[in-house]
C-alpha positions in Angstrom: -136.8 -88.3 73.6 -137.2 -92.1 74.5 -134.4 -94.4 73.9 -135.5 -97.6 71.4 -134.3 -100.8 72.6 -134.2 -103.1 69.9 -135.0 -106.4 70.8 -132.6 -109.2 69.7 -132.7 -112.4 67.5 -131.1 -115.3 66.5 -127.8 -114.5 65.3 -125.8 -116.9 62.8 -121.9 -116.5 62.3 -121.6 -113.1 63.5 -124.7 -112.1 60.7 -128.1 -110.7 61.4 -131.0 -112.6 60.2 -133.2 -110.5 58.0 -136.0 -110.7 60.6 -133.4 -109.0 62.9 -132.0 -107.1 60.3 -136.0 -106.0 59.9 -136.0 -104.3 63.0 -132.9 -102.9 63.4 -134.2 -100.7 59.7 -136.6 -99.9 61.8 -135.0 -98.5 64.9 -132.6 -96.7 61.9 -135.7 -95.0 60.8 -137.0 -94.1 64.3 -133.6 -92.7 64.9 -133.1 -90.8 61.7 -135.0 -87.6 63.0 -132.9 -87.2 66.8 -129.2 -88.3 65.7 -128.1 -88.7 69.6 -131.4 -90.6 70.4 -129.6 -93.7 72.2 -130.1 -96.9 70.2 -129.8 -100.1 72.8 -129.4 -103.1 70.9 -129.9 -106.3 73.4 -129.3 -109.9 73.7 -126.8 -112.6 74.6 -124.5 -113.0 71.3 -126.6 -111.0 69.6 -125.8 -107.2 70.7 -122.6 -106.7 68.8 -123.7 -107.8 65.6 -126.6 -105.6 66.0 -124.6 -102.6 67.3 -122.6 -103.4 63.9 -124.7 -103.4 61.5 -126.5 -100.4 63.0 -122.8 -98.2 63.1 -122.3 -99.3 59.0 -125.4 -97.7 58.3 -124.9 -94.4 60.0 -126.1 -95.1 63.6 -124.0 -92.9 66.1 -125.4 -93.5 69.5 -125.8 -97.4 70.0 -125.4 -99.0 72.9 -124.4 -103.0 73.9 -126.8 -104.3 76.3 -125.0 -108.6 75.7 -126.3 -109.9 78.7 -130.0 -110.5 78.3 -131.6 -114.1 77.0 -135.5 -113.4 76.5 -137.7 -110.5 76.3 -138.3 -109.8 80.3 -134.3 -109.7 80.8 -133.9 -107.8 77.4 -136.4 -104.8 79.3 -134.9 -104.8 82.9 -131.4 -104.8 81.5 -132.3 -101.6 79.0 -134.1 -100.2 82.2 -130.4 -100.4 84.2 -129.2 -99.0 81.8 -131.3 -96.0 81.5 -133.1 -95.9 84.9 -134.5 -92.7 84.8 -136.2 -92.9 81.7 -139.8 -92.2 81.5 -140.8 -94.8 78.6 -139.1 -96.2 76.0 -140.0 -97.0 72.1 -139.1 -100.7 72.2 -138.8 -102.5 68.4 -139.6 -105.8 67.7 -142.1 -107.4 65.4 -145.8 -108.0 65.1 -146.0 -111.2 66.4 -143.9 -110.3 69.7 -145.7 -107.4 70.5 -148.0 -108.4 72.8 -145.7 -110.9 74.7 -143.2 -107.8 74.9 -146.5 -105.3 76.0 -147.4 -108.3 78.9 -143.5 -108.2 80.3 -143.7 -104.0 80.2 -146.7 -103.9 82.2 -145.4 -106.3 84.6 -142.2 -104.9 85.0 -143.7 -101.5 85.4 -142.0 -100.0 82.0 -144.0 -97.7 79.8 -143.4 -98.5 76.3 -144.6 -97.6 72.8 -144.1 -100.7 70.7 -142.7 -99.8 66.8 -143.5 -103.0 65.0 -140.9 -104.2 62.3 -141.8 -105.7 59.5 -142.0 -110.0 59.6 -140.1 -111.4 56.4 -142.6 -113.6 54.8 -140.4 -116.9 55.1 -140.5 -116.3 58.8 -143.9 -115.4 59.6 -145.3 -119.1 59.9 -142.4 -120.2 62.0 -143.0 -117.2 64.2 -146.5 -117.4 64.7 -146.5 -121.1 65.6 -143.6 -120.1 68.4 -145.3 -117.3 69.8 -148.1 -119.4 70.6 -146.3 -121.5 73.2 -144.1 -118.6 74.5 -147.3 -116.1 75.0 -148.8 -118.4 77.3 -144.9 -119.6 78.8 -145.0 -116.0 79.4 -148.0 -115.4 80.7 -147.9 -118.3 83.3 -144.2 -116.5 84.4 -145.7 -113.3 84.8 -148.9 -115.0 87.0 -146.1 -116.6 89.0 -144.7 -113.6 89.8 -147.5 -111.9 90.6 -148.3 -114.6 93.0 -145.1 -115.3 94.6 -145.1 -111.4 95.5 -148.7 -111.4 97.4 -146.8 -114.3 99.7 -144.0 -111.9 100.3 
């Protein structure tokens, strides 16, 4: 059984936000069927809240991963972690799948992506972001791509 890395999210005074706290259900649910099916919760002041609220609601097998601060880092550091993992089921939601799909492919990760409901408050906020940090993205992962055809 894969291990779900949950990406991370702004965190405010130690709480989750609900569009964290949206995908963090969701991993709960995923989990709910394999018990010792390692959680990994990930992100730079983010992971132990998330670890936190995922051990009040039942989780048993959650793992800190408090180093990463976007989504490449957030898959290479879950990949350390775990490196001999054959995929992983990676949640996050809608509007971050596909920028989260690009930085699998070009880190060579196989994921299945579980997409988390978006809160409605934070679905125009969200969209408008992803649309500059798809192409950031994209332009990263072209650089590279590049930079390793010089090497």
């Amino acid at each position: 059984m894969n291990p779900i890395l949950v990406l991370g999210s702004r965190v405010r005074d130690g709480q989750v936000s609900a569009l964290l706290a949206s995908r963090l259900d969701t991993a709960l649910s995923l989990a709910d069927a394999h018990a010792a099916r390692p959680i990994v919760v990930s992100g730079l002041g983010e992971a132990a809240a998330m670890a936190e609220y995922l051990t009040r609601r039942g989780a048993v097998n959650v793992i800190e991963e408090p180093a990463a601060t976007s989504t490449n880092e957030n898959l290479e550091n879950a990949r350390a972690l775990f490196p001999d993992t054959a995929g992983w089921t990676v949640v996050t939601n809608g509007f971050h799948s596909l920028r989260t799909r690009l930085w699998a492919w070009h880190l060579g990760i196989p994921v299945t992506i579980v997409r988390a409901r978006t809160p409605r408050e934070w679905r125009v906020r969200m969209l408008a972001r992803e649309c500059f940090a798809l192409p950031h993205s994209a332009l990263r992962v072209l650089w590279r791509r590049i930079r390793a055809l010089k090497n």
